[in-house]
N, CA, C and O atoms as a GROMACS GRO file, in nm:
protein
  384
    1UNK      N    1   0.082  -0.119   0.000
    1UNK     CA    2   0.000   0.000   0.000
    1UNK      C    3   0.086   0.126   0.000
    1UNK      O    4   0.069   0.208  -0.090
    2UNK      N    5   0.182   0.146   0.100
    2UNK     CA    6   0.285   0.256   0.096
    2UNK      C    7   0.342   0.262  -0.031
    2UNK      O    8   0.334   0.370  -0.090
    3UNK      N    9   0.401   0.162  -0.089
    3UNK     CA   10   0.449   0.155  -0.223
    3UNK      C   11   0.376   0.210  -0.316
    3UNK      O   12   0.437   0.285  -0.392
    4UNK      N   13   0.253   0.196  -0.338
    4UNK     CA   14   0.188   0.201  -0.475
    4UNK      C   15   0.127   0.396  -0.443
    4UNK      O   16   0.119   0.475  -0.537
    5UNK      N   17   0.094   0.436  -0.298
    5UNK     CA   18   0.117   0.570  -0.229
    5UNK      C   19   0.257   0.651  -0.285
    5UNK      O   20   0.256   0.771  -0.311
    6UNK      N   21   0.344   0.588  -0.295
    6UNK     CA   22   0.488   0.637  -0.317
    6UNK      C   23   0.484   0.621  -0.464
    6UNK      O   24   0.527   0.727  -0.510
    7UNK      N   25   0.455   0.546  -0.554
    7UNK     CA   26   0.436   0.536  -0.682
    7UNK      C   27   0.372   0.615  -0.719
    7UNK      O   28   0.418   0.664  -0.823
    8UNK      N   29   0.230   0.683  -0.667
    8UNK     CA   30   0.129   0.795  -0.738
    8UNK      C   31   0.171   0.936  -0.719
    8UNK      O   32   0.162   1.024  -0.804
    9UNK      N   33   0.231   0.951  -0.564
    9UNK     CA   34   0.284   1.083  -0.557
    9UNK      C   35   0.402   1.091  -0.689
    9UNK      O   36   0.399   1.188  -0.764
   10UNK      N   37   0.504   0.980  -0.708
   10UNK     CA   38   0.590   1.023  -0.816
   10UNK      C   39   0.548   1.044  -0.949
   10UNK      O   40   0.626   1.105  -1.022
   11UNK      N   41   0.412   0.994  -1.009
   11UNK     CA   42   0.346   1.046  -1.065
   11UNK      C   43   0.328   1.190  -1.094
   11UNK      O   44   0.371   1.266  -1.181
   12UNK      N   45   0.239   1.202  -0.982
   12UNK     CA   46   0.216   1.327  -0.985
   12UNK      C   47   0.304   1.445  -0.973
   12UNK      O   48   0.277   1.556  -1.019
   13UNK      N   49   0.390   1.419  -0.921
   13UNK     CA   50   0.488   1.518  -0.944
   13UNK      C   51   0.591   1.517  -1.056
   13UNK      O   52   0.663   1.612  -1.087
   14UNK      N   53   0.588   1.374  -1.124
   14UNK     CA   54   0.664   1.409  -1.284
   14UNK      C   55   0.515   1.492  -1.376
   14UNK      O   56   0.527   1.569  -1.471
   15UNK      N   57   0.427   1.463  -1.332
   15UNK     CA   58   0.313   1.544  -1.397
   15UNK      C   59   0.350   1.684  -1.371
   15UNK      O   60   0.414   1.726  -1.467
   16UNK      N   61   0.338   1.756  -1.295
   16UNK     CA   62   0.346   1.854  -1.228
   16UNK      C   63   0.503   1.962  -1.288
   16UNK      O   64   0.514   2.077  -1.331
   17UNK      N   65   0.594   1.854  -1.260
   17UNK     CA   66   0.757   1.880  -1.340
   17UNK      C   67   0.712   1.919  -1.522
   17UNK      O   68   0.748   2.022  -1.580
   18UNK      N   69   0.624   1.804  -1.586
   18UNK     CA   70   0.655   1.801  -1.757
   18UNK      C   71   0.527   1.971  -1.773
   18UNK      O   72   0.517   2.045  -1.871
   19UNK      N   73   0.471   1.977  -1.674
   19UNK     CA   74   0.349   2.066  -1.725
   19UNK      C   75   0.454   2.213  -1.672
   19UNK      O   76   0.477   2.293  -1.763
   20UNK      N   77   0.515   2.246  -1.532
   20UNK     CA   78   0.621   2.304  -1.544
   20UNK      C   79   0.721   2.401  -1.635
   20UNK      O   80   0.734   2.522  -1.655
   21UNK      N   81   0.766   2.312  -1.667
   21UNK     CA   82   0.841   2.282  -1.779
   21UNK      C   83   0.815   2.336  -1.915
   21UNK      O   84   0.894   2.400  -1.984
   22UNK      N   85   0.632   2.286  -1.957
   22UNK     CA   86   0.651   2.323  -2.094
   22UNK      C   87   0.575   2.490  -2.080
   22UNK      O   88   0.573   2.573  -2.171
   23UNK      N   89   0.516   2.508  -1.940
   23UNK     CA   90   0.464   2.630  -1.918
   23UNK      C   91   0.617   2.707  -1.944
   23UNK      O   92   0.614   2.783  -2.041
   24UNK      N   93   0.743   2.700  -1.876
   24UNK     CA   94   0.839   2.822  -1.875
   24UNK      C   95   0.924   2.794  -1.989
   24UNK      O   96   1.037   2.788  -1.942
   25UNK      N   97   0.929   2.774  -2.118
   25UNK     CA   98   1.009   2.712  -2.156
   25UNK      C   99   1.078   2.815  -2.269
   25UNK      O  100   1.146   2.785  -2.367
   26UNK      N  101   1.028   2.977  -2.211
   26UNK     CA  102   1.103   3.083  -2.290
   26UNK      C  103   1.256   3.089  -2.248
   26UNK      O  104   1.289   3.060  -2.132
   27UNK      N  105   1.335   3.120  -2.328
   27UNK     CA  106   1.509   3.133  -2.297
   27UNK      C  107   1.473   3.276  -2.260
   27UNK      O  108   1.410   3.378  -2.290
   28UNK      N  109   1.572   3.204  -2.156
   28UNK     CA  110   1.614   3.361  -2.053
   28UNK      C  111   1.829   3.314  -2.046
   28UNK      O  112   1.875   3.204  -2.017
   29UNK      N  113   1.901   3.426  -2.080
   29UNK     CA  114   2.018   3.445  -2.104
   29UNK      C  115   2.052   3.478  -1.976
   29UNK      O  116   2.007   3.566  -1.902
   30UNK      N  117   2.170   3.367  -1.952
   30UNK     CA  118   2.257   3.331  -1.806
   30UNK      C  119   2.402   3.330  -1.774
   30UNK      O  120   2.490   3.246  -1.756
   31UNK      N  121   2.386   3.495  -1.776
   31UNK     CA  122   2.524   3.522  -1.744
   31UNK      C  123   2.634   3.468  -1.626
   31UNK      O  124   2.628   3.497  -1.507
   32UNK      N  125   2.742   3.377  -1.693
   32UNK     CA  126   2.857   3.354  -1.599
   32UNK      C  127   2.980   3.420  -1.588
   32UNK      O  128   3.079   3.363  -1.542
   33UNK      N  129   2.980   3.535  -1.627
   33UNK     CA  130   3.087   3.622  -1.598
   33UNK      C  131   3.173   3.612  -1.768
   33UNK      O  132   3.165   3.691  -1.862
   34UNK      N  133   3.253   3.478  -1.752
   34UNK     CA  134   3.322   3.453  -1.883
   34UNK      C  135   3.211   3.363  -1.987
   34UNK      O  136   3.255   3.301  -2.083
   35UNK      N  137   3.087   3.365  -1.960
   35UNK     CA  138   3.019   3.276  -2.072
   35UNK      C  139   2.862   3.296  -2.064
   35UNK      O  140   2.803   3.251  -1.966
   36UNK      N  141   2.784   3.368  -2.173
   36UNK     CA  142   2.631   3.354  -2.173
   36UNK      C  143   2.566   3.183  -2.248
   36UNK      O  144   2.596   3.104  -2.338
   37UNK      N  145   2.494   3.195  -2.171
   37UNK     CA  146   2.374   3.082  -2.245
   37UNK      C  147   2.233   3.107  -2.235
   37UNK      O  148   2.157   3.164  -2.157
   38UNK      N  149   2.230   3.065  -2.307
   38UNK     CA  150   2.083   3.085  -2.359
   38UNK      C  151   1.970   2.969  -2.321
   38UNK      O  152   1.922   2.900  -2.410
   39UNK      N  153   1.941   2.958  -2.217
   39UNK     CA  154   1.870   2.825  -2.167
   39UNK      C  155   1.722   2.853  -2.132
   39UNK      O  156   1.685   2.970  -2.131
   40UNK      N  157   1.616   2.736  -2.098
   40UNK     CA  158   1.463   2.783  -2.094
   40UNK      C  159   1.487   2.778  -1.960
   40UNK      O  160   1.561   2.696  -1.904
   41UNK      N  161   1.405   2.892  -1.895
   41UNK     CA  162   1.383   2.935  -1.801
   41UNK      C  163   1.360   2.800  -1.667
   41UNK      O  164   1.370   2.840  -1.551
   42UNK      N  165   1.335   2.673  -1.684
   42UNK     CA  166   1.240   2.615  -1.641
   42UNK      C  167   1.397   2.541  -1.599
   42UNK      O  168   1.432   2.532  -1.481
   43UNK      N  169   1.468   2.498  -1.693
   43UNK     CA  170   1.601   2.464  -1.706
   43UNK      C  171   1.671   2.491  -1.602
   43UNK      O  172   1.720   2.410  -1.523
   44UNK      N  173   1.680   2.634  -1.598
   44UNK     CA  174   1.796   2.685  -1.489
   44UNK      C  175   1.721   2.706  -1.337
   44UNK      O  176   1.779   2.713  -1.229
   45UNK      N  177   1.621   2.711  -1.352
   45UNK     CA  178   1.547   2.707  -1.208
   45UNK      C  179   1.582   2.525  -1.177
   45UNK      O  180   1.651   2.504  -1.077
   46UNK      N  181   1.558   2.457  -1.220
   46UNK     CA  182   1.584   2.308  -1.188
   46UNK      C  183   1.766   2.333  -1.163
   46UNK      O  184   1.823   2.300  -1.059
   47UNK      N  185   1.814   2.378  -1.248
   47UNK     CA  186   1.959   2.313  -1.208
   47UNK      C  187   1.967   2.445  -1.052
   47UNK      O  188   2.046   2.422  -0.960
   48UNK      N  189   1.897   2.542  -1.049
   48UNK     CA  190   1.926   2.626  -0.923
   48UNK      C  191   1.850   2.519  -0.788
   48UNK      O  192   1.900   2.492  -0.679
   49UNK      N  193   1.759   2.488  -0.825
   49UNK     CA  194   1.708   2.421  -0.689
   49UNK      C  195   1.781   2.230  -0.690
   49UNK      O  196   1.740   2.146  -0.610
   50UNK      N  197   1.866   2.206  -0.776
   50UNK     CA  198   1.948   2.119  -0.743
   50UNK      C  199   2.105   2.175  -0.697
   50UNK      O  200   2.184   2.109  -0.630
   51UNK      N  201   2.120   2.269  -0.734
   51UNK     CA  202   2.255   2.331  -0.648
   51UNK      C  203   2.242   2.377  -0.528
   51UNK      O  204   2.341   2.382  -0.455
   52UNK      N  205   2.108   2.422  -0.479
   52UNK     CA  206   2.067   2.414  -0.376
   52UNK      C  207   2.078   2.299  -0.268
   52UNK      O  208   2.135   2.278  -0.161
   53UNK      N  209   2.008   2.247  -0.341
   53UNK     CA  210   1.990   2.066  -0.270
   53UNK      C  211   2.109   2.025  -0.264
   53UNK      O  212   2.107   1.952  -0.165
   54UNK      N  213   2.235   2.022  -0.312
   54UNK     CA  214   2.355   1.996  -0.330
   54UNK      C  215   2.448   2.077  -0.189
   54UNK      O  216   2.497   2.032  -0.085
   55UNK      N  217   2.442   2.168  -0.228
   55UNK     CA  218   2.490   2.276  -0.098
   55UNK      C  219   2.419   2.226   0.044
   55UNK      O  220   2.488   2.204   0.143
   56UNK      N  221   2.288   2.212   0.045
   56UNK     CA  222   2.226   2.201   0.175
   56UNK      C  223   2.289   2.045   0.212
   56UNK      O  224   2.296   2.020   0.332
   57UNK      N  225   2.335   1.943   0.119
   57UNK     CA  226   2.371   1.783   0.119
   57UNK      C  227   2.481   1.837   0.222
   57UNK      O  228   2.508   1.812   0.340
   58UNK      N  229   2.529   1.918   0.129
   58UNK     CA  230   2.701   1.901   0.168
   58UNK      C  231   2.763   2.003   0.341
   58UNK      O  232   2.867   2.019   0.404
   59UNK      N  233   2.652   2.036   0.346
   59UNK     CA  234   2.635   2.156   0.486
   59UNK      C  235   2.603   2.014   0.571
   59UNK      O  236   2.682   1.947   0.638
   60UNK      N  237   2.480   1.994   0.550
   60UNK     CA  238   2.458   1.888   0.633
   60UNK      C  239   2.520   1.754   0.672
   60UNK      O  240   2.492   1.677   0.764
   61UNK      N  241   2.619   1.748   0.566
   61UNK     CA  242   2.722   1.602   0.600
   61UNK      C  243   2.821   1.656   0.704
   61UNK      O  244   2.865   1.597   0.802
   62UNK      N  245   2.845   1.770   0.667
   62UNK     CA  246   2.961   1.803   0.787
   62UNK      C  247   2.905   1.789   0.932
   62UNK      O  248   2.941   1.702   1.011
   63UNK      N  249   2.792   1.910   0.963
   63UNK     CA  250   2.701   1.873   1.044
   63UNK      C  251   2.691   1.720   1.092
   63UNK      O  252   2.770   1.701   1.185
   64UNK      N  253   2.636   1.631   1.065
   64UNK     CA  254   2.654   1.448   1.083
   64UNK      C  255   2.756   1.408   1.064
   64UNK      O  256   2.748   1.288   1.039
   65UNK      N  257   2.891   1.457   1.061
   65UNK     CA  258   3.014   1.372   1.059
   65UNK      C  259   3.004   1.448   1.203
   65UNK      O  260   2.930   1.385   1.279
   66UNK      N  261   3.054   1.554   1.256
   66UNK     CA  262   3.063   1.613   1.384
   66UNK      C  263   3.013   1.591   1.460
   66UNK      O  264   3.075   1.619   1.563
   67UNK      N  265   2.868   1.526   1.485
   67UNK     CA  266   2.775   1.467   1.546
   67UNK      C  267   2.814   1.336   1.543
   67UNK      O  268   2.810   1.290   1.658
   68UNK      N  269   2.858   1.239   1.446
   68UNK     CA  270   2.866   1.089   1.469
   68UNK      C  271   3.006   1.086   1.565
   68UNK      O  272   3.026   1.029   1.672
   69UNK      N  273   3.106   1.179   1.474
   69UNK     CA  274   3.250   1.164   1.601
   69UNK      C  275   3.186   1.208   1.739
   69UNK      O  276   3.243   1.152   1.833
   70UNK      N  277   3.104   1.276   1.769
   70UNK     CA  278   3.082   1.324   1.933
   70UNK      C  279   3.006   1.221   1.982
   70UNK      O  280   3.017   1.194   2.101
   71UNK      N  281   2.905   1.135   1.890
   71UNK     CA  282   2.841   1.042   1.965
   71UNK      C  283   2.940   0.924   1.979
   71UNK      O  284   2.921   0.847   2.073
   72UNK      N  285   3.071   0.894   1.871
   72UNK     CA  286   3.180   0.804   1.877
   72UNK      C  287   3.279   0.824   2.070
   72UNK      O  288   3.302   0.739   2.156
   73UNK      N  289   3.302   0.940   2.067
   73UNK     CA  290   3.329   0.973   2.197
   73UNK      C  291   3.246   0.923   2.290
   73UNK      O  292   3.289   0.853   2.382
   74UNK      N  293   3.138   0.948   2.278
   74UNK     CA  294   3.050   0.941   2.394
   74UNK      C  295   3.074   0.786   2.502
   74UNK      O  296   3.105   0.745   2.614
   75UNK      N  297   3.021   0.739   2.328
   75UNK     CA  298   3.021   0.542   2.311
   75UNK      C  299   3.173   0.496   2.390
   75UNK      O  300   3.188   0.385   2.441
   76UNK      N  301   3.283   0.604   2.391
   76UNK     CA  302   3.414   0.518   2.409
   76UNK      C  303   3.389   0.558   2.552
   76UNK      O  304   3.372   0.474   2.640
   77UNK      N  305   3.386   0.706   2.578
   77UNK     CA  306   3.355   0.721   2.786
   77UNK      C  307   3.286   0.661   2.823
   77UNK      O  308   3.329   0.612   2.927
   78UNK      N  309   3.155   0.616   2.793
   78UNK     CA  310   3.064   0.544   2.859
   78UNK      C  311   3.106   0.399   2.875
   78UNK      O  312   3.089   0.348   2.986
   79UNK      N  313   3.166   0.320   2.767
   79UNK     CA  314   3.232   0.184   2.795
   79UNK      C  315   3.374   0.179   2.890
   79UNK      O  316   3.428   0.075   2.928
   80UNK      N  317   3.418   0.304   2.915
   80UNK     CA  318   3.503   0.344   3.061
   80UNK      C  319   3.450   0.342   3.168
   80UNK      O  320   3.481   0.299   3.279
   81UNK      N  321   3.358   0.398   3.123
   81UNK     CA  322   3.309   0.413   3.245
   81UNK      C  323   3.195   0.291   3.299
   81UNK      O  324   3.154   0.305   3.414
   82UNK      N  325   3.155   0.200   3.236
   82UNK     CA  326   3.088   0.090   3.247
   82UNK      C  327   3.190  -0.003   3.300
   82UNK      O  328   3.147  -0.086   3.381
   83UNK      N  329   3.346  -0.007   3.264
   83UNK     CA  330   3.438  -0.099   3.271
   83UNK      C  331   3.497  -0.027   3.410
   83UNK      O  332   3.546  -0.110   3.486
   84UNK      N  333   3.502   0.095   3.455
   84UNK     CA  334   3.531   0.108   3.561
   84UNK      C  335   3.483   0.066   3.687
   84UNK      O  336   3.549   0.017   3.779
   85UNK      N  337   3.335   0.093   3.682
   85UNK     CA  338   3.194   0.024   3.777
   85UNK      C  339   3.249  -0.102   3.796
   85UNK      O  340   3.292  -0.151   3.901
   86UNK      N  341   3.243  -0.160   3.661
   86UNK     CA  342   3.252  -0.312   3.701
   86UNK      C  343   3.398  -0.376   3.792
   86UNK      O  344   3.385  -0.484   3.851
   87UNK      N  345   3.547  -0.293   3.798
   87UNK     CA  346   3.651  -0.306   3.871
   87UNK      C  347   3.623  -0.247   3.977
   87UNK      O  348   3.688  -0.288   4.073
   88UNK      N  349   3.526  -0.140   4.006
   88UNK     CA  350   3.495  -0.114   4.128
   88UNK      C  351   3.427  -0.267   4.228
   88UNK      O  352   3.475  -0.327   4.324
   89UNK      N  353   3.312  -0.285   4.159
   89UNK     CA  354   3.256  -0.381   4.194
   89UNK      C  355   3.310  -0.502   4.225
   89UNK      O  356   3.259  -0.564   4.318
   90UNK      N  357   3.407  -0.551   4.163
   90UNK     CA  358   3.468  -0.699   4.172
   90UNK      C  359   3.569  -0.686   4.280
   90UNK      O  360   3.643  -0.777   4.316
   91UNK      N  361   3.567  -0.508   4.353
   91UNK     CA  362   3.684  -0.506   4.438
   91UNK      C  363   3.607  -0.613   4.598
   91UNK      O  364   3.489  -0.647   4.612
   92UNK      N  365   3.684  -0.631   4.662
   92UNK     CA  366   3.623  -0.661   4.780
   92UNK      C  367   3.613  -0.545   4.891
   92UNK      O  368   3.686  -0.448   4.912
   93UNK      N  369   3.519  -0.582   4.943
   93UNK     CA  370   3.452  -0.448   5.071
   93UNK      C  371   3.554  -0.491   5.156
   93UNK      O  372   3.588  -0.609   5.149
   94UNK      N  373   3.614  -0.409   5.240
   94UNK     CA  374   3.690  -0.426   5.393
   94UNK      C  375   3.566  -0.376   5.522
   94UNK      O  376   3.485  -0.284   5.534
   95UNK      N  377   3.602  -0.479   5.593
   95UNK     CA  378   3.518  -0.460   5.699
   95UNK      C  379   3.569  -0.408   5.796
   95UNK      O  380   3.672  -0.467   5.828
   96UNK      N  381   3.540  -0.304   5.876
   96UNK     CA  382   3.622  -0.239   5.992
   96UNK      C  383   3.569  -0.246   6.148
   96UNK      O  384   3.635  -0.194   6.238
   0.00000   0.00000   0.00000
């Protein structure tokens, strides 16, 4: 059921993309400093909201590498500290 849910939304949104698409499909000229092109409007908005998506990937991996090493730390003090308890424990009590 989720599947065939996940199948119609992609539908609908390649629907949504081709109708898009042939709505903007006047050239608008895209200056790169050393090079114009001449591309349909619909074009460079897609490659802008995938450079987007690209940038936000690559922000966010750093983000989750910094987070997995701090939770890597965590994992190594806490098995110190689990392994310490337990040499505490195996010590014997003195009775006075």
């Amino acid at each position: 059921m989720v599947t065939l849910i996940k199948f119609l939304l992609l539908i609908v949104f390649l629907v949504l993309g081709a109708a898009f698409a042939i709505i903007n499909d006047q050239p608008v000229d895209l200056d790169l400093y050393f090079y114009v092109a001449s591309l349909p409007l619909s074009l460079i908005l897609l490659l802008a909201v995938g450079a987007g998506i690209l940038l936000g990937a690559l922000a966010s991996a750093f983000y989750f590498m910094r987070i997995r090493k701090e939770n890597a730390n965590l994992r190594r003090q806490a098995r110190l500290v689990e392994q310490e308890v337990k040499n505490l424990r195996s010590l014997p009590i003195n009775d006075r």
